[in-house]
C-alpha positions as CSV (number, residue, x, y, z in Angstrom):
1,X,0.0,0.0,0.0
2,X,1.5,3.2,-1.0
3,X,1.0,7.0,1.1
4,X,-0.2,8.2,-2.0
5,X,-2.7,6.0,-3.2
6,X,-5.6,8.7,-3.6
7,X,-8.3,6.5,-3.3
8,X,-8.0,5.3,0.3
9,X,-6.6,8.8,1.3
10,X,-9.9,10.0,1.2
11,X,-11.6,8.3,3.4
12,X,-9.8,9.6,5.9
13,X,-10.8,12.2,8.3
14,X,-9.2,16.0,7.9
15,X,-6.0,15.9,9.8
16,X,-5.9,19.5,9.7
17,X,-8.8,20.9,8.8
18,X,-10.1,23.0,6.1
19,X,-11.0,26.8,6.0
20,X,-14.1,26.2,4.3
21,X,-14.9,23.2,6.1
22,X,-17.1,22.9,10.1
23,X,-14.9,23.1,12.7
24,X,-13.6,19.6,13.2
25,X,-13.6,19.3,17.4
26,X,-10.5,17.3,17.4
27,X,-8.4,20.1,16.0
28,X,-7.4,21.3,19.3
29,X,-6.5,17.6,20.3
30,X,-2.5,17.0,21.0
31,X,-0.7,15.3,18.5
32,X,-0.8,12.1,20.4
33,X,-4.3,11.8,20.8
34,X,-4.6,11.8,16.6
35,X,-6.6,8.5,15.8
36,X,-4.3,7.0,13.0
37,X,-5.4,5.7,9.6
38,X,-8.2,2.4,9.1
39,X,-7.8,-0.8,8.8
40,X,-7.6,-1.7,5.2
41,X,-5.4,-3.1,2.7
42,X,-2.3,-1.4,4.2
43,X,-2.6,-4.1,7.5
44,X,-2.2,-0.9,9.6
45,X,-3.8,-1.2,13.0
46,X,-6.3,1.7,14.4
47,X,-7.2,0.6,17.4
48,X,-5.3,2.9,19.4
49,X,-3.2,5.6,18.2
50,X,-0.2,5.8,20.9
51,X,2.0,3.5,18.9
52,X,1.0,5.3,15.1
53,X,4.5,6.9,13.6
54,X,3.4,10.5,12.6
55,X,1.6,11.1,9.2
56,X,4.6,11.3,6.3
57,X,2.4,14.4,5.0
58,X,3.9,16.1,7.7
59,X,7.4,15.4,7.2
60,X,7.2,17.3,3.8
61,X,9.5,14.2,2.6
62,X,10.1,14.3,-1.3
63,X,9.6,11.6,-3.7
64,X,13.1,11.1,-3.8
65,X,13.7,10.5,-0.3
66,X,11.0,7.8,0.1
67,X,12.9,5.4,-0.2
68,X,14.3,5.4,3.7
69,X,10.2,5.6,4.5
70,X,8.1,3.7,2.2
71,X,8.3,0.7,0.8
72,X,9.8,-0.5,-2.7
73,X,7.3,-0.9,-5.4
74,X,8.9,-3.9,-6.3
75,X,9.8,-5.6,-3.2
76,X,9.4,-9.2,-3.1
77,X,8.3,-11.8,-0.6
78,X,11.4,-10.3,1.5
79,X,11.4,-6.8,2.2
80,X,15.2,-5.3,1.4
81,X,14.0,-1.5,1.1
82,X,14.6,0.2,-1.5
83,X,18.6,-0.7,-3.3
84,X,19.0,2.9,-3.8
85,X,19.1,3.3,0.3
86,X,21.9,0.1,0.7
87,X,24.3,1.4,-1.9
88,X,27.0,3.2,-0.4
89,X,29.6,4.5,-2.7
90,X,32.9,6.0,-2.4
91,X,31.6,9.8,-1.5
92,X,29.2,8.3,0.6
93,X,29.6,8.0,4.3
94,X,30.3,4.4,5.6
95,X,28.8,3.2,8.4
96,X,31.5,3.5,11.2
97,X,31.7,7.0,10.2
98,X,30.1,10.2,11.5
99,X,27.5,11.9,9.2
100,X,27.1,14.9,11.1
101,X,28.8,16.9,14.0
102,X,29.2,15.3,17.6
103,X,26.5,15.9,20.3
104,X,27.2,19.4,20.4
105,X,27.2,20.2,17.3
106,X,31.1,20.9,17.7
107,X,33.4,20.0,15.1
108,X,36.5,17.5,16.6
109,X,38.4,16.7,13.4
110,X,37.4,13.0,13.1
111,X,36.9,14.1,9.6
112,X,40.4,14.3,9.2
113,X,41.5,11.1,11.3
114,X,42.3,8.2,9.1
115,X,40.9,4.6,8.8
116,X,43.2,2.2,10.6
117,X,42.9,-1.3,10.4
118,X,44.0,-3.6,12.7
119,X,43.5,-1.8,16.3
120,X,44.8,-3.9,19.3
121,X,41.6,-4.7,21.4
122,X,44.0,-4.6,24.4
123,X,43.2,-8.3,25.3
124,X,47.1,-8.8,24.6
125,X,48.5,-5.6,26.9
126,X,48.5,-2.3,27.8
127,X,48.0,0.2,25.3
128,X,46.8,3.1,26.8
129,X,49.6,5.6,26.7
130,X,49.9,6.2,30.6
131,X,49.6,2.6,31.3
132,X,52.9,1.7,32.7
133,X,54.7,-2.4,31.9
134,X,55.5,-3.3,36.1
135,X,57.5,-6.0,36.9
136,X,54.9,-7.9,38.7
137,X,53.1,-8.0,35.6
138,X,56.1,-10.4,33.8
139,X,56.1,-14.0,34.3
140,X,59.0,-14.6,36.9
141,X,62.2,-15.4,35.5
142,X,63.8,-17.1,38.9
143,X,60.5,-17.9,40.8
144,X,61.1,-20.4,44.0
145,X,58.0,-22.8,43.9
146,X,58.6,-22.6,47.6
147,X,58.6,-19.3,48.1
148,X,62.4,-18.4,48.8
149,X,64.3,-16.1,48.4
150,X,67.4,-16.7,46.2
151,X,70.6,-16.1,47.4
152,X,72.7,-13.3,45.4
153,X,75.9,-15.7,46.1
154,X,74.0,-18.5,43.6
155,X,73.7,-17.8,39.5
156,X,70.3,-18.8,38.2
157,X,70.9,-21.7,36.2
158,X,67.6,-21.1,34.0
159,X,69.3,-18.5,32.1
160,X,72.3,-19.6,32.2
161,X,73.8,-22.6,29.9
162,X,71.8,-25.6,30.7
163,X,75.4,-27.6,30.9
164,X,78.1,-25.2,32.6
165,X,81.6,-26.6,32.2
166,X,80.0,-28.9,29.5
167,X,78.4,-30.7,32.3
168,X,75.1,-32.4,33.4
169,X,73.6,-31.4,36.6
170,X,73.8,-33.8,39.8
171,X,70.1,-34.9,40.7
172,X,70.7,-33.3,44.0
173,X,72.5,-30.2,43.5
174,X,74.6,-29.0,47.3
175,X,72.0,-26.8,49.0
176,X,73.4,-23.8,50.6
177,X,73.2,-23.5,54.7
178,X,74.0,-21.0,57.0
179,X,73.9,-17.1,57.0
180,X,75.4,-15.0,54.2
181,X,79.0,-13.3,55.5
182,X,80.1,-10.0,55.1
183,X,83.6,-10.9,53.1
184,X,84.2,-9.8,49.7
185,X,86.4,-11.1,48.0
186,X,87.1,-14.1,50.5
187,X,90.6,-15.2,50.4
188,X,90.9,-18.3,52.5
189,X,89.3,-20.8,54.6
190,X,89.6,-23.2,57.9
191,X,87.1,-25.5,59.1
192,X,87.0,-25.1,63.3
193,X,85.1,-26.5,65.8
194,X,81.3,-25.3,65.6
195,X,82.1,-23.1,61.9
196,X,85.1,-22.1,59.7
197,X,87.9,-19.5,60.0
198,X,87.7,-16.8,57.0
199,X,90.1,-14.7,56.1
200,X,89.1,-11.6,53.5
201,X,87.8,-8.0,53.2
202,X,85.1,-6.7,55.3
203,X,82.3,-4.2,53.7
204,X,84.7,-1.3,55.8
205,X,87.4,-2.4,53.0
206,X,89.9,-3.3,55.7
207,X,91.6,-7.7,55.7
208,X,90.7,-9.4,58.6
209,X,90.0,-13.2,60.0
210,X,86.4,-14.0,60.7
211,X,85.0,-17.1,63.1
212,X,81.8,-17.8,61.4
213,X,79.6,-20.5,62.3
214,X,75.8,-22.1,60.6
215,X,73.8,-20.3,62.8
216,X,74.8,-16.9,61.6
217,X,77.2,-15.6,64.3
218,X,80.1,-13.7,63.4
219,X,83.4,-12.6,65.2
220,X,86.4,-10.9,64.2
221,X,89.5,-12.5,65.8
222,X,91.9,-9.5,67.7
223,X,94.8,-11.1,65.6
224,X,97.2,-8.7,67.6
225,X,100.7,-8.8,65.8
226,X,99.1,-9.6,62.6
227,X,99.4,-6.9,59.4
228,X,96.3,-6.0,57.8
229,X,97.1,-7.7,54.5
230,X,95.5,-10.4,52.3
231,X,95.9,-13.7,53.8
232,X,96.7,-16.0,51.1
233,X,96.6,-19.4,53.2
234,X,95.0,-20.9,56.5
235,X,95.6,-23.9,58.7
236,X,93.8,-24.4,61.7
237,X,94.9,-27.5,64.7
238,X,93.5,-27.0,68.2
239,X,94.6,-23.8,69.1
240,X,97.0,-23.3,66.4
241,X,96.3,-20.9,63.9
242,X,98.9,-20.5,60.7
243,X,98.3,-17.2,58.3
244,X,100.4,-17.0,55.3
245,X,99.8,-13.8,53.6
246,X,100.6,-12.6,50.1
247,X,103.6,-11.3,50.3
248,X,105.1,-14.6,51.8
249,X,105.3,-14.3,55.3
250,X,104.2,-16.6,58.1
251,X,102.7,-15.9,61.2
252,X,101.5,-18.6,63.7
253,X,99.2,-17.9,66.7
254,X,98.8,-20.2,69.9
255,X,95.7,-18.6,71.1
256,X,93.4,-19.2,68.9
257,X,93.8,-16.2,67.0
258,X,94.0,-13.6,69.7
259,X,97.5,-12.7,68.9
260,X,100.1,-14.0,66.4
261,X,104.0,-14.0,66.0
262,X,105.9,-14.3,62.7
263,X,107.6,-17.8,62.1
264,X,110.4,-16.4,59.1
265,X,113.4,-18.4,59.8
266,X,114.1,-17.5,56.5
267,X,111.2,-19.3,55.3
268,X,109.2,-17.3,52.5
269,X,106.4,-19.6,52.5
270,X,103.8,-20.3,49.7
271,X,101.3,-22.6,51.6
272,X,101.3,-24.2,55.2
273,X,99.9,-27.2,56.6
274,X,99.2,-28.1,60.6
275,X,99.3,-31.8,61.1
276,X,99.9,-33.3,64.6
277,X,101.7,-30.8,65.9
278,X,104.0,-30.1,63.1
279,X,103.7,-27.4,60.6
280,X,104.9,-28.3,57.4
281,X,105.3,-25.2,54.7
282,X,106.1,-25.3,50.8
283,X,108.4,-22.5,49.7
284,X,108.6,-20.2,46.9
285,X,111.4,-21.6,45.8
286,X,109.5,-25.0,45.9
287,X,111.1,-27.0,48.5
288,X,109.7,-28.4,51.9
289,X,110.8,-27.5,55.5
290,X,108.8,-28.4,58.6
291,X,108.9,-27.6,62.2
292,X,107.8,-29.6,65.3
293,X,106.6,-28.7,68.7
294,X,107.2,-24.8,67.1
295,X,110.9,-25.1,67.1
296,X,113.3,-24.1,63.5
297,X,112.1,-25.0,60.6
298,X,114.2,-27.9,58.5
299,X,114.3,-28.5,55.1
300,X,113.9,-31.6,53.9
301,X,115.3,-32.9,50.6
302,X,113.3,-34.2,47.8
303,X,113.4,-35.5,44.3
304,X,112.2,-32.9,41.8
305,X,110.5,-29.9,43.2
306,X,107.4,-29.7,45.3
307,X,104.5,-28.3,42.8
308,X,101.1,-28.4,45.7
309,X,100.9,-29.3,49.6
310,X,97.7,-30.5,50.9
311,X,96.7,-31.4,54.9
312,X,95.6,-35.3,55.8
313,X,94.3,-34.5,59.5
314,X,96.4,-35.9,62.1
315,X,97.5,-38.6,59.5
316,X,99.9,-35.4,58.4
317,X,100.4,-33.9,54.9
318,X,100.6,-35.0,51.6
319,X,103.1,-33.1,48.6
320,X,103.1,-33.8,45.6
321,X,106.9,-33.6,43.4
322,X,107.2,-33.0,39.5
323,X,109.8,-32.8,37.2
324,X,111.2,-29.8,35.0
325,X,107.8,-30.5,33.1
326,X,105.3,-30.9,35.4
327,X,105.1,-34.8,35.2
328,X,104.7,-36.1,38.8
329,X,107.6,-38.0,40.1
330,X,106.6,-38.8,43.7
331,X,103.9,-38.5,46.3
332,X,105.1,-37.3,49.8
333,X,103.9,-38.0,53.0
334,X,105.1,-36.1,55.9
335,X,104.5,-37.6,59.5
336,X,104.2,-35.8,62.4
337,X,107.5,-36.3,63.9
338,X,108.9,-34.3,60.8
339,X,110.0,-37.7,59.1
340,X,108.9,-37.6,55.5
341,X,108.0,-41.2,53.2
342,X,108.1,-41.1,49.8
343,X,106.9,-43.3,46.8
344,X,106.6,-43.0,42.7
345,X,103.9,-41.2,41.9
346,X,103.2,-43.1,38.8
347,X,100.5,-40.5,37.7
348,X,99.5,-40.6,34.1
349,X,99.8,-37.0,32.8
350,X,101.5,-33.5,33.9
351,X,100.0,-31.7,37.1
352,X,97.8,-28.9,35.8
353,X,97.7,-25.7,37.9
354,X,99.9,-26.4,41.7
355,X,96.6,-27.9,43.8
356,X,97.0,-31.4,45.3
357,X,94.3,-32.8,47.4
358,X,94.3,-36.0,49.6
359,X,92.7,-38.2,51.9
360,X,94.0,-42.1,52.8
361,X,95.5,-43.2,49.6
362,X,93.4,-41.0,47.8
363,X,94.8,-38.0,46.1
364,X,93.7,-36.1,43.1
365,X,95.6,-33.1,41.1
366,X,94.2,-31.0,38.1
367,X,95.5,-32.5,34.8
368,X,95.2,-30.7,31.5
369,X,91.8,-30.5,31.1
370,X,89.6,-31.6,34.9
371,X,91.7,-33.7,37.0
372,X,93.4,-37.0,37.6
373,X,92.5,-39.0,40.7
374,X,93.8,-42.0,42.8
375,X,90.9,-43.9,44.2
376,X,91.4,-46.2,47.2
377,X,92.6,-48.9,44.4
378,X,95.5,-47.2,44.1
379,X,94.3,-46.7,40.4
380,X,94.7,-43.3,38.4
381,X,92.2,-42.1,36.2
382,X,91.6,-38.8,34.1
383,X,88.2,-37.3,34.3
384,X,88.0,-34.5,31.8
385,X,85.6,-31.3,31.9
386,X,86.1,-27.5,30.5
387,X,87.5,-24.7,32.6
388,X,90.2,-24.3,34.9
389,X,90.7,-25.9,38.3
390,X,91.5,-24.0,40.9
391,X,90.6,-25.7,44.3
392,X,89.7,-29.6,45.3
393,X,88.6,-31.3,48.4
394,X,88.1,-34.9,49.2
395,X,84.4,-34.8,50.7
396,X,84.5,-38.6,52.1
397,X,86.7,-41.2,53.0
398,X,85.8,-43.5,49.8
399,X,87.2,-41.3,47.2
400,X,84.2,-38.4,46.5
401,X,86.3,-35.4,45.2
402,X,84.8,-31.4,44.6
403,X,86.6,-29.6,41.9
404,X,86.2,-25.6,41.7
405,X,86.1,-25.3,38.8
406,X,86.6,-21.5,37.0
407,X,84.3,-20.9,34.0
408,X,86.5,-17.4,32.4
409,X,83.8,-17.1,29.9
410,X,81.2,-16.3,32.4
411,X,82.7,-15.5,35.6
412,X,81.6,-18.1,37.4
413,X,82.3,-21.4,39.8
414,X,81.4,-24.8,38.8
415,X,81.8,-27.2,41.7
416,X,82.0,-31.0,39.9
417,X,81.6,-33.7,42.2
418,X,83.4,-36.5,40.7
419,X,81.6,-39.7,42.6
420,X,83.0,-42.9,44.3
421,X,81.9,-44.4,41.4
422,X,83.3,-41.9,39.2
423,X,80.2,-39.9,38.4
424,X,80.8,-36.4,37.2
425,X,78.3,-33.8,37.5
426,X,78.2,-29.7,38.4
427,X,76.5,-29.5,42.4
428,X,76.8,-25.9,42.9
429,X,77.6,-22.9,40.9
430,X,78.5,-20.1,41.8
431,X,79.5,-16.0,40.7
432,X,80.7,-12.6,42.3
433,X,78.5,-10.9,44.4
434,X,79.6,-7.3,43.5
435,X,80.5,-4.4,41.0
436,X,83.8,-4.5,41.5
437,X,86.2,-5.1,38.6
438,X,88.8,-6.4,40.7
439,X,86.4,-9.1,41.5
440,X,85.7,-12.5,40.5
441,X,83.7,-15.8,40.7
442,X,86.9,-17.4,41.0
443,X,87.1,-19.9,43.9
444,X,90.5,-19.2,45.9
445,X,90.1,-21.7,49.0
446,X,87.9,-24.5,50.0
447,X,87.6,-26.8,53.5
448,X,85.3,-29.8,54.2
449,X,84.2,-30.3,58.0
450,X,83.0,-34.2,58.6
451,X,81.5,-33.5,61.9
452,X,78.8,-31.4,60.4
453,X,78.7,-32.7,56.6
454,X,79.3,-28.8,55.2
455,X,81.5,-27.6,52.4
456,X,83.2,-24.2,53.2
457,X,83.6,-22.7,49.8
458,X,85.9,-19.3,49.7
459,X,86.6,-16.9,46.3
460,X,86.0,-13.7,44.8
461,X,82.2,-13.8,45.5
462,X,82.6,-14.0,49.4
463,X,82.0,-17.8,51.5
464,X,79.1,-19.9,51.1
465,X,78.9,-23.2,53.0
466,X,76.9,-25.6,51.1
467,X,75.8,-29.5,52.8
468,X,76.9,-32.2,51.5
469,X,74.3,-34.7,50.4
């Protein structure tokens, strides 16, 4: 049914009247209250009038524009509107565009703003421009599943190589214990009774010896008598302390620490050992002397020259001798009493950097590449790994020997367990704690206590005492 179809048009009543016309009472009536059009063809309902859109004569619509208000002529069973009204060229507005001005009739420039495809929704991320990226907001690199805080001392092996040293991992890594101490760099290290004697750097910059122990107590020794230098080497018996500090020069205290007198005797000493009451020293020049019950050092003669000194408890001290090209010729033990026994070392390859480590018949040396170690068969073997040695400790009675192993490429210490069986695998890793240039993760000194199944491990990245499972 068209608006203009003239026939039903008449029928109906005035909408406004006409001049020469009666006065049609409803004239007066509000807009609202106009009765709209019969029933008829057109399906339009009359029964009330409060739902009727307003009469298009009103709207003073032209025939051109009807097409957004009538219906086609031509439609079809499905009612499209008219195709003139779908059609949206290029000059005409699209419909995620504005047609006219905003709200208040102002004009913002989204006229000029460009069509860009592909907004973020913002399900991804921020992207408001004072939304800030925090921290908490990234997954966690180092998260503990516990809850714990990770110790600066440690490196986090997650993004780090997964095989330092070239390496697997032991299936249960040496846990750290004990409270973090104030040394940096640490230079050396003494097991005692109840903790360890440290000898480093304090945060105050000045060289002194620390009593530490697991529980986290800390005490400077008085050391009366002995220089604020680095200390280069400790030994620890009873109440017998032995410093050797960098320069070469020995002091030996009586009292625990509390004071300390130098022990030259024209001894410049490289490393010292305590063993039963003697106290058995490698030169610089590379030659052994001992003295017992603290009275002159002697020197004791030996076949080739002594390359590394290591302490056996009360059994007494172990040195190993190499030729003019660092190919062991014998293994020294020296008693006590100052008597000294001596046997082929029958090794199979040149001693490495001048580190010897022993325990019973067990002794171990770095070789070229890792080390070579006696077992309690008397056997040698090679045990290869990358990086340098610098520090070993027996950490049993059956053979289990930690390597320190320096990493230059990263800065960092590897400790390798090598097993009883023979097992190799990285327990414990660890890197420099500060800034400093002069720093490093080198490990300089290491001592096992048996009592208390701890590993005291001393370098450029302060002490840590790790337990050995």
């Amino acid at each position: 049914m068209s608006v203009h179809d003239d026939d039903e048009l008449d029928e109906l009543p005035p909408l406004d009247g006409d001049p020469g016309d009666p006065e049609d009472p409803r004239a007066e009536s509000d807009l609202d209250d106009l009765v709209g059009p019969a029933g008829g063809a057109d399906g339009l309902d009359d029964a009330t009038g409060e739902d009727d859109p307003a009469d298009a004569s009103d709207l003073e619509i032209d025939e051109g524009d009807r097409g957004w208000l009538g219906e086609s002529p031509d439609a079809g069973d499905l009612d499209l509107g008219d195709p003139e009204g779908l059609d949206i060229g290029e000059d005409e507005p699209s419909f995620v565009e504005a047609e006219e001005a905003g709200a208040l009739g102002g004009d913002f420039g989204l006229e000029d703003v460009p069509e860009v495809a592909g907004l973020d929704s913002g399900e991804e991320g921020p992207v408001d421009a004072d939304e800030e990226l925090r921290d908490a907001d990234l997954p966690s690199l180092d998260a503990d599943d516990e809850g714990e805080d990770v110790d600066p001392v440690f490196i986090e092996d997650s993004i780090t190589a997964d095989q330092p040293l070239g390496l697997p991992w032991a299936e249960q890594p040496f846990p750290r214990v004990g409270a973090p101490v104030g040394l940096v760099p640490a230079t050396a290290v003494a097991c005692v009774a109840r903790g360890a004697l440290v000898a480093g750097r304090t945060e105050t910059g000045n060289f002194e010896i620390l009593r530490v122990d697991l529980e986290g107590q800390t005490q400077a020794l008085p050391a009366v008598g002995l220089p604020r230098a680095e200390v280069g080497e400790l030994s620890v018996e009873g109440d017998m302390v032995a410093a050797v500090l960098g320069d070469g020069r020995l002091l030996v205290s009586l009292d625990g620490g509390a004071t300390f007198q130098p022990r030259a005797g024209g001894v410049i000493a490289a490393d010292a050992r305590l063993a039963g009451g003697a106290l058995w020293v490698r030169t610089s020049a590379r030659s052994l002397a001992v003295s017992v019950e603290s009275g002159p050092f002697q020197r004791r003669s030996v076949a080739g020259v002594v390359a590394a000194l290591a302490g056996d408890g009360q059994a007494g001290v172990v040195a190993l001798t190499v030729d003019d090209a660092g190919a062991p010729v014998a293994l020294l033990r020296g008693r006590p009493d100052g008597t000294i026994e001596g046997r082929p070392a029958g090794a199979p390859e040149p001693c490495g950097p001048e580190i010897v480590a022993a325990r019973g018949e067990c002794v171990a040396y770095p070789g070229r590449r890792g080390v070579v170690r006696r077992g309690p068969d008397l056997v040698w073997r090679a045990y290869r790994w990358e990086g340098t040695v610098t520090a070993l400790a027996f950490v049993d009675g059956v053979g289990s020997l930690v390597a320190a192993t320096y990493s230059d490429a990263d800065d960092t210490t590897g400790l390798v367990l090598v097993d009883e069986a023979g097992k190799i695998s990285v327990v414990a890793r660890l890197g420099p704690a500060g800034a400093d240039v002069e720093l490093d993760g080198r490990t300089l000194s290491m001592a096992c206590d048996d009592a208390r199944g701890v590993l005291w491990v001393a370098g450029g990245f302060g002490v840590a005492a790790l337990a050995i499972r």
